[in-house]
C-alpha positions, -999 to 999 in steps of 0.1 A, spaced: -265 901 901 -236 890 882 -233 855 894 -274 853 891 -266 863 850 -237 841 848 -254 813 859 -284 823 837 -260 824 807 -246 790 814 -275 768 819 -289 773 782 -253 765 775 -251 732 798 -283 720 785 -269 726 749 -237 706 753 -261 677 778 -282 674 741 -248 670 717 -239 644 744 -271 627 739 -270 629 704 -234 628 692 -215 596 682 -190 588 715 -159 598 691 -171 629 689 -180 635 724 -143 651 740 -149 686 718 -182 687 733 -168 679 773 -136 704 769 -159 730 759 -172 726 799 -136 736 810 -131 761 791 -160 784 797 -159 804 833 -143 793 865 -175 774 881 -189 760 852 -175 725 857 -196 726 892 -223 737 878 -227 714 849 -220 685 874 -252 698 890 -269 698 856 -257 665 842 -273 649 881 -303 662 881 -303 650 842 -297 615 850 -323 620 885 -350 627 850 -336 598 832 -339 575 859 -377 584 870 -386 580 830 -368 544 829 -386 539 863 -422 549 846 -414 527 817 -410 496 835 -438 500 860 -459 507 826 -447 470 812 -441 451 842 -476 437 844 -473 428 805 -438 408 811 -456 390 847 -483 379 818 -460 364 795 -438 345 818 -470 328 831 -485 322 798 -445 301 796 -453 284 824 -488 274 810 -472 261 776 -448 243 792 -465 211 802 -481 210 769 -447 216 751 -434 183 771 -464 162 758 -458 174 723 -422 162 727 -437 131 740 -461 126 708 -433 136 682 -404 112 699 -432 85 696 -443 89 660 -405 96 646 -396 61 662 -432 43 648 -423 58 611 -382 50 612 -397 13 619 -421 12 593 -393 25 570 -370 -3 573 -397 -27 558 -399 -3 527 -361 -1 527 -353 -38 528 -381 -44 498 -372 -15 477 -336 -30 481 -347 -62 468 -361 -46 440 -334 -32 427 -312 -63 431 -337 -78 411 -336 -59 385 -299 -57 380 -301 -94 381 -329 -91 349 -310 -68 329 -274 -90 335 -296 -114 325 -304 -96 289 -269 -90 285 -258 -123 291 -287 -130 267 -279 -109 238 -241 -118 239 -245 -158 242 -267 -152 208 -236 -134 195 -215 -156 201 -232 -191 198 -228 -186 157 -193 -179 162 -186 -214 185 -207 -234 161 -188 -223 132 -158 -230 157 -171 -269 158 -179 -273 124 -142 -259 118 -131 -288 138 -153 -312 124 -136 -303 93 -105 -314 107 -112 -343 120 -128 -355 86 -99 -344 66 -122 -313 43 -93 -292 45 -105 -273 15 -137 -269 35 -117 -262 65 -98 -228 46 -131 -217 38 -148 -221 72 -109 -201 86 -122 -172 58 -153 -168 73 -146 -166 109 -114 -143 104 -136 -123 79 -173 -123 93 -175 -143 132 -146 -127 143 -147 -92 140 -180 -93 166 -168 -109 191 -131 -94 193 -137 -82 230 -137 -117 243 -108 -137 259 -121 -174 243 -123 -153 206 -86 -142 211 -78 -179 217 -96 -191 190 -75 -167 164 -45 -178 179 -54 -209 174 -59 -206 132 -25 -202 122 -15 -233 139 -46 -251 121 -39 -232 92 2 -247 91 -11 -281 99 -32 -282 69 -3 -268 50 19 -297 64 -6 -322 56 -14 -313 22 25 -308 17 24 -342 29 -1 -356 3 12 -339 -25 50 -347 -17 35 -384 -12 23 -379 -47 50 -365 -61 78 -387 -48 68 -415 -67 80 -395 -103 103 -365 -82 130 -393 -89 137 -390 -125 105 -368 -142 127 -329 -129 160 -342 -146 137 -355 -175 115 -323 -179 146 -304 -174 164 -323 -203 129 -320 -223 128 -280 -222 165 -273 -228 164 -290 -259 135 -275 -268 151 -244 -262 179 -252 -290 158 -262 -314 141 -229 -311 173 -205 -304 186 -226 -336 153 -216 -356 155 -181 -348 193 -181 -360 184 -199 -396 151 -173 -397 176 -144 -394 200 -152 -418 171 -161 -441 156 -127 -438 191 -111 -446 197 -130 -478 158 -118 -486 159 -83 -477 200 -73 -477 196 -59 -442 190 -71 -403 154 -74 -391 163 -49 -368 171 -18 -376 209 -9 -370 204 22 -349 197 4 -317 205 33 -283 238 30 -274 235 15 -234 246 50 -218 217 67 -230 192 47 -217 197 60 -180 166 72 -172 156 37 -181 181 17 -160 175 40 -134 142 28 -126 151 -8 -133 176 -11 -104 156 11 -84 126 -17 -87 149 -50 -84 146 -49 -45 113 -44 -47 108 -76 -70 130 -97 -54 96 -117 -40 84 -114 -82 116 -135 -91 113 -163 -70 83 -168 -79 94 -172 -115 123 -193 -105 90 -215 -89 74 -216 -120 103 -231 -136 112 -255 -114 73 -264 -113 72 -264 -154 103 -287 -155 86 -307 -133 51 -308 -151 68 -316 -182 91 -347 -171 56 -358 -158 42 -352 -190 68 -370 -208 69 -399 -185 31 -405 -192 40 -398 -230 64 -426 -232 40 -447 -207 15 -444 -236 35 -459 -263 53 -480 -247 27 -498 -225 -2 -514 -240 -32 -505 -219 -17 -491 -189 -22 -457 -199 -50 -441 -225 -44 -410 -244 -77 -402 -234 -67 -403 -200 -32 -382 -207 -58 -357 -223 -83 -354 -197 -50 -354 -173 -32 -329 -195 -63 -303 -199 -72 -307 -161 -33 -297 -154 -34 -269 -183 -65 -253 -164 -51 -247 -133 -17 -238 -148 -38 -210 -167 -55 -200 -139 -23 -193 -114 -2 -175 -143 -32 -151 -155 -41 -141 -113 1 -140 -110 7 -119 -139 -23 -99 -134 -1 -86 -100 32 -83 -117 41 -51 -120 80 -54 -133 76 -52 -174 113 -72 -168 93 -104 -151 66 -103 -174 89 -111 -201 106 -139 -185 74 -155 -174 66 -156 -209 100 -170 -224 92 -196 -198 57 -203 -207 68 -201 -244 100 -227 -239 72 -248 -216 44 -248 -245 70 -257 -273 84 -288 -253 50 -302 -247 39 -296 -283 65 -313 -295 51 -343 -274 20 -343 -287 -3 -319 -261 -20 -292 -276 -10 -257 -260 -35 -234 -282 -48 -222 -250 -15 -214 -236 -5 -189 -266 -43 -178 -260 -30 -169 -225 1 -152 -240 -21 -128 -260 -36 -118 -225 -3 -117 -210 7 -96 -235 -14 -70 -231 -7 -66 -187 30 -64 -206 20 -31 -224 8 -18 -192 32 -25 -171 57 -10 -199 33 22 -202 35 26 -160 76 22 -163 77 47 -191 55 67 -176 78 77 -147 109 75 -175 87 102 -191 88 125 -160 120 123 -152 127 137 -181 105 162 -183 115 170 -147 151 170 -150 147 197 -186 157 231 -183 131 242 -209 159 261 -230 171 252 -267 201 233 -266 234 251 -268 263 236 -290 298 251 -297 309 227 -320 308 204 -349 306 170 -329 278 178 -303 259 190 -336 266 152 -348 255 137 -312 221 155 -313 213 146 -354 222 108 -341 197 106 -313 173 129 -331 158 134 -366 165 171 -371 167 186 -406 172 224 -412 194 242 -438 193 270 -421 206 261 -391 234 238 -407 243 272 -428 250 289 -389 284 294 -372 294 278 -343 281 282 -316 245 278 -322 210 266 -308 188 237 -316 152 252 -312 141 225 -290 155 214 -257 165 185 -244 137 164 -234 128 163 -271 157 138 -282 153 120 -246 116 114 -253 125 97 -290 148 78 -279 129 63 -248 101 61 -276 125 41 -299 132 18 -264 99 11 -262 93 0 -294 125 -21 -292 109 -37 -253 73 -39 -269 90 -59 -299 108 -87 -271 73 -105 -263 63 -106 -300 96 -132 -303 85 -166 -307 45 -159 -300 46 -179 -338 29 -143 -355 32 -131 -389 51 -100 -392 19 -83 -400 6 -93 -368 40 -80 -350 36 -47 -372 -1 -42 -359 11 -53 -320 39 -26 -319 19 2 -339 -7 -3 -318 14 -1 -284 31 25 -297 0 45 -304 -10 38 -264 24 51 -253 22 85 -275 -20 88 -272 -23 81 -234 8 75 -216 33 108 -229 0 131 -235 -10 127 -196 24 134 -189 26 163 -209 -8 177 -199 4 170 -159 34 191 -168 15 220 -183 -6 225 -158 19 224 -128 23 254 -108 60 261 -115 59 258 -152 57 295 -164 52 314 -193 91 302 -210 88 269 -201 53 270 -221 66 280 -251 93 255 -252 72 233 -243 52 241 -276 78 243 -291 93 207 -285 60 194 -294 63 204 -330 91 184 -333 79 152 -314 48 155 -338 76 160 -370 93 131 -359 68 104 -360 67 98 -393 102 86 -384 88 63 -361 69 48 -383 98 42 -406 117 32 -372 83 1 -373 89 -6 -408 126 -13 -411 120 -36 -380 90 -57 -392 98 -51 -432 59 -43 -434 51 -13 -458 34 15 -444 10 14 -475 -2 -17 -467 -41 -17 -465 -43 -28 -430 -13 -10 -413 -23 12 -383 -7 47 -381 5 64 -355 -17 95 -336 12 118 -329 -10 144 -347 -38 145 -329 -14 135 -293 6 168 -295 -17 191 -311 -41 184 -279 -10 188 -254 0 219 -279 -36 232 -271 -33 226 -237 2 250 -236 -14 277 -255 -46 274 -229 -25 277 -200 1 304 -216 -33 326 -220 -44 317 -187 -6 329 -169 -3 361 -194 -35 367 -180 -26 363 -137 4 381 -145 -16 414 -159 -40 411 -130 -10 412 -107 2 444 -128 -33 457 -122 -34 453 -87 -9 473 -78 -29 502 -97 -27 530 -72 -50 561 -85 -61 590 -67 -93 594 -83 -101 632 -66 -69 643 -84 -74 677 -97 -49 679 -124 -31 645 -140 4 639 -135 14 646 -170 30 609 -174 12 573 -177 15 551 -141 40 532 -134 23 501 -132 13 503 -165 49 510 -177 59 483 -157 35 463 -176 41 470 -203 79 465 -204 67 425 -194 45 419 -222 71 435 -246 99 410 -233 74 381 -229 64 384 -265 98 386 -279 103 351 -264 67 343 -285 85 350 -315 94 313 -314 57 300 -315 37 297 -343 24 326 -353 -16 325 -347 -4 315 -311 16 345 -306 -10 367 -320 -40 350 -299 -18 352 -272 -12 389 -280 -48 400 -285 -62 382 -252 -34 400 -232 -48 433 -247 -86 428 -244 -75 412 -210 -60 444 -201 -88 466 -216 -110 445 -198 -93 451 -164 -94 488 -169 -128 492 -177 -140 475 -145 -114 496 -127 -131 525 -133 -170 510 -130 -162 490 -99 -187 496 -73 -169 504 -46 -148 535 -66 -177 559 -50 -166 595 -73 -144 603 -100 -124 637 -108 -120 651 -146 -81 646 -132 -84 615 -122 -105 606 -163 -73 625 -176 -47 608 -156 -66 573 -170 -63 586 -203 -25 591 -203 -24 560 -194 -46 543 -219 -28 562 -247 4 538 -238 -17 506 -241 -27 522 -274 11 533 -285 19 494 -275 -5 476 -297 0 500 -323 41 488 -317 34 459 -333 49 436 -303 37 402 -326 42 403 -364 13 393 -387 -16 417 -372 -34 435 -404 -40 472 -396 -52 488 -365 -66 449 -350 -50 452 -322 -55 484 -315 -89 473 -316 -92 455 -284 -92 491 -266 -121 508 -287 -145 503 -262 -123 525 -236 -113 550 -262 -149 562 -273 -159 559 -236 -125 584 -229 -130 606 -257 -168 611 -248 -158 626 -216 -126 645 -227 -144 663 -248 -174 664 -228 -197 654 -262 -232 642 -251 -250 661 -276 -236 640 -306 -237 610 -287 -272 614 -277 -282 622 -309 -263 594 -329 -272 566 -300 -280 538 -318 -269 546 -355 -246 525 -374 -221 554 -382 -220 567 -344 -190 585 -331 -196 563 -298 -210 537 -308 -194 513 -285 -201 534 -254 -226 520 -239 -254 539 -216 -251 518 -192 -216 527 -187 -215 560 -196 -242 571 -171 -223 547 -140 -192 569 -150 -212 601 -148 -229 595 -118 -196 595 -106 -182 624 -115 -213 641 -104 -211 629 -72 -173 645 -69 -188 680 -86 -211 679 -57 -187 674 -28 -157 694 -45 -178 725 -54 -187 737 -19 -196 773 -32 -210 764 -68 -240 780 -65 -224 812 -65 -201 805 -91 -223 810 -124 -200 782 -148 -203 757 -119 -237 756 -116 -240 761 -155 -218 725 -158 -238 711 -129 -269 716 -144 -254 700 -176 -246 670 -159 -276 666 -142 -295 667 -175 -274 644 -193 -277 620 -160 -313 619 -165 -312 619 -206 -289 587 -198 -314 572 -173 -343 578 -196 -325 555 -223 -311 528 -201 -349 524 -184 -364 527 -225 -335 497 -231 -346 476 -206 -382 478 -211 -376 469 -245 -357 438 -236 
């Protein structure tokens, strides 16, 4: 009985652990077999017998399932078979047609191939096409070039090497034969230089012999005759007037070193400029021994030579002299060869006057010449002018004693008792630049003056030349440069005023240039037709332009005050002092203006009231700027300390000559809109809105309610518990109907409008 229950307690037991070996993943299976050696004694035996009769099952199931399908799998290998002989005639089929199609295809290849080499072959074609027709212009103009040549149009030949370097060229730079062809010009271009070197040596040598030496003689004693005039003109003039034509206060050479600076600065750079006026002589000595070898042909000849024919020879000659020294000194740009080039022409038209030619046209040519002299004069004094103004330290110049008082009064015309009364040492008001700038004034005068000499002028005509130059220099030439100066970065708010200040006495001192004009050409300055100089209306424009750009700085600098403006505008209580920005600032203008006490005084005082209605301005937008979202009655008090400064300041009088409270004006529009909210007064300003004799009456609603709104905003968020508080909701309320009194008159404003 107890085997028959062990074993009937064991074979639920094997058939349990037979299903977890069935079902179980093979890593999980040894749990599952030790389990059969641990149970009871015989239980290995026993589940032996189990696990055999198991796979005896297994077997006859496997058995049944492939009797059940063995019929199917007989059926399908002999539906195989079937297929098979038709699978080998479909081979058969598809071999065949693969092989008929890859020979078709090579007939399509080869033609489809020859189409394509065909049409490269049409579009190389095109190409070749399109750049023949480029360049068959450029090879004709080529061949004409050469015709040229061969026919001896050299002329035409220079014009033909223009146009191919200029317009053929250019298109066809790519090619190999083009980059042959312009190395070829300059070779063509030198044989045509040769050969008309040739020609005109050829034509040359037959009077090269004896007409330089002759011209040469010709001009230098022209040249006496005339030095010898001058000399008798002068010493005429000083028995007439008792004193030199030129005034006796000529620069002493050392000061004039800004100017001899830039003249050996520019003497390398002209070194090509004087050759060709070295050219020009030996080509006008030349011309005139010709000139004078047909001249004594004329008279002493009978028919060989007509005068007609010298004329017509002359006047051809004089026309293309004319036309190579106006395009040459159109290009000059050294005032130094300019001058020379006209001594030169002058010596040139005097000798051939004296022969009989006329040279009207030349001295007509001067007169142009003359006026490319001015400008290049006006350039070189331009950059004298900055370095002048660039090497200034903008401060009035210091002197400890008697003598450097002397050497300032000798370079500049400076009158004042009152200084002369002061002690040693002592201050001119203006600086440096200011006795630099007369004298290099004076210089140019004195250069002007050189190609006046020997131009056979009246002095009235010299007068009107040099006033007139003059006029240029001060009008155009020193006023840019003084308006480039003002408006450079680095110039500040000092340098301004000195700046102003040096003006005043450039403009005092031209009526000593004028003088200066006078004494040179002895023409009265009341004479009907005598042109003044514009220093008035010169400095008082660059004066303008100071006082412009001194507002304009005072200005930046309070907006840099400004933005350092650090306000807590929730404050609760104010700090019982004004900002320290605003002390800050108002320190600088203090100090700034003391240095204005040197400007004239409607330019200190402008200066004074636009920094003050700058400043109020800037204040008022702080507090209405959009992105300030609330105000505190801390934050209006803390603002009102510090609006009482800018108040106690303009009240300070920092620039003499104000009447009254004016300056004090310039922050009205803050103080009534302060006041209205210190002392919280809608009610009269409501009522009295729009009367003449309002307490407010520059507050505008717009303003006033933008500032409200704000502080109503910060009632709302700092007064949590308001409602229970019985003055807080009181004040609320209050501002809430003032909010909406406000908004009622802005909207009846702008429906009016």
């Amino acid at each position: 009985m107890a085997e028959s229950g062990e074993g009937l307690g064991t074979v639920p037991e094997h058939e349990r652990i037979l299903q977890e070996i069935e079902s179980t993943d093979t890593a999980c299976v040894g749990p599952t077999l030790r389990s059969v050696y641990d149970d009871q004694p015989n239980a290995h035996k026993k589940f032996m017998e189990k696990l055999d009769a198991c796979i005896r099952n297994h077997d006859k199931e496997i058995e049944k399932m492939c009797n059940f399908h063995h019929q199917g799998f007989v059926d399908a290998i002999t539906e195989l078979l079937k297929v098979r002989a038709d699978a080998e005639k479909l081979k058969v089929q598809v071999t065949d047609t693969n092989r008929r199609f890859q020979d078709a295809g090579k007939e399509v290849i080869v033609q489809t191939e020859d189409i394509i080499r065909c049409r490269i072959q049409q579009r190389n074609i095109t190409t070749v096409v399109e750049k023949l027709q480029l360049c068959l212009p450029v090879l004709e103009m080529y061949s004409k070039l050469k015709e040229q040549m061969s026919a001896k149009r050299y002329y035409s030949a220079l014009k033909t090497m223009e146009q191919l370097e200029n317009v053929y060229f250019p298109r066809v730079s790519q090619y190999r034969f083009c980059q042959l062809m312009v190395e070829n010009l300059p070779k063509l271009r030198e044989d045509i230089k040769e050969i008309s070197m040739s020609d005109l040596k050829d034509f040359l040598e037959s009077i090269r012999k004896h007409s330089d030496k002759i011209g040469e003689t010709a001009m230098k004693q022209a040249q006496q005759q005339k030095t010898f005039s001058v000399t008798l003109q002068i010493k005429q003039n000083n028995v007439k007037f008792g004193k030199n034509m030129y005034i006796n206060d000529r620069i002493p050479e050392e000061s004039s070193e800004i100017v001899l600076k830039h003249t050996f600065e520019e003497e390398e750079e002209n070194e090509e400029e004087h050759e060709t006026v070295d050219g020009y002589r030996r080509y006008f000595t030349q011309i005139v021994g010709f000139f004078v070898v047909e001249d004594h042909i004329l008279h002493v000849t009978q028919g060989l030579v007509t005068r007609a024919y010298t004329d017509e020879l002359w006047n051809m000659a004089l026309s293309k002299i004319i036309a190579v020294l106006r395009a040459h000194s159109s290009y000059c740009t050294d005032p130094d060869l300019v001058l020379e080039l006209k001594n030169l022409i002058v010596i040139f038209a005097d000798t051939l006057q004296g022969y009989g030619f006329p040279v009207n046209r030349l001295f007509d040519l001067l007169f142009e010449i003359r006026d490319q002299y001015n400008e290049t004069l006006l350039k070189k004094w331009a950059g004298v002018f900055r370095d002048i103004f660039e090497e200034d330290n903008y401060s009035p110049i210091p002197i400890v004693n008697e003598e450097e008082y002397k050497i300032v009064i000798s370079k500049f015309p400076f009158q004042d008792p009152d200084l002369e009364k002061q002690s040693f040492p002592k201050k001119f008001p203006m600086s440096q630049s200011v006795p630099h700038i007369y004298i290099q004034v004076k210089e140019f005068i004195y250069a002007s003056l050189k190609f006046s000499e020997s131009l056979h002028r009246s002095s009235t005509e010299i007068d009107d030349m040099l006033r007139k130059s003059t006029n240029l220099l001060l009008t155009r030439t020193l006023c840019s440069c003084l308006l480039n100066l003002i408006r450079k970065p680095h110039i500040g708010l000092t340098e301004l005023v000195q700046i102003i200040i040096n003006t005043t006495h450039l403009e005092q001192a031209c009526k000593y240039l004028e003088d200066f004009i006078t004494n040179i050409t002895n023409i009265s300055q009341e004479t009907v037709h005598t042109t003044r100089l514009y220093g008035l209306s010169t400095f008082k424009d660059a004066r303008h332009a100071a006082e412009g750009e001194i507002y304009t700085k005072l200005n930046q600098k309070i907006d840099e005050f400004v933005q350092l403006a650090d306000y807590d505008w929730t404050m609760s209580e104010p700090d019982g002092r004004a900002s320290g920005y605003l002390m800050d600032l108002i320190n600088f203008l203090r100090s700034i203006f003391q240095v204005f006490t040197h400007l004239p005084g409607k330019v200190a005082q402008t200066a004074c009231m636009s920094a003050c209605q700058h400043l109020s301005t800037s204040l008022m937008q702080m507090l209405l700027d959009s992105e300030l979202k609330q105000i505190s009655m801390g934050a209006v008090q803390q603002f009102n300390l510090d609006v009482i400064q800018c108040e106690l300041f303009a009240s300070s009088e920092p620039v003499p000559g104000f009447q009254g409270d004016t300056l004090q004006l310039a922050f009205i529009d803050l103080r009534q809109l302060l006041d209205l909210f210190m002392v919280w007064d809608w009610s009269t300003y409501l009522a009295d809105y729009g009367q003449p004799a309002s307490k407010y009456l520059r507050v505008n609603p717009n303003t006033a309610l933008t500032l409200l709104e704000k502080m109503k905003d910060t009632s709302k968020k700092n007064n949590i518990f308001a409602q229970f508080r019985k003055n807080d909701r009181d004040k609320q309320k209050l501002i809430e109907t003032v909010v909406k009194q406000l908004r009622s008159l802005v909207n009846g404003m702008s429906q009016h409008t």
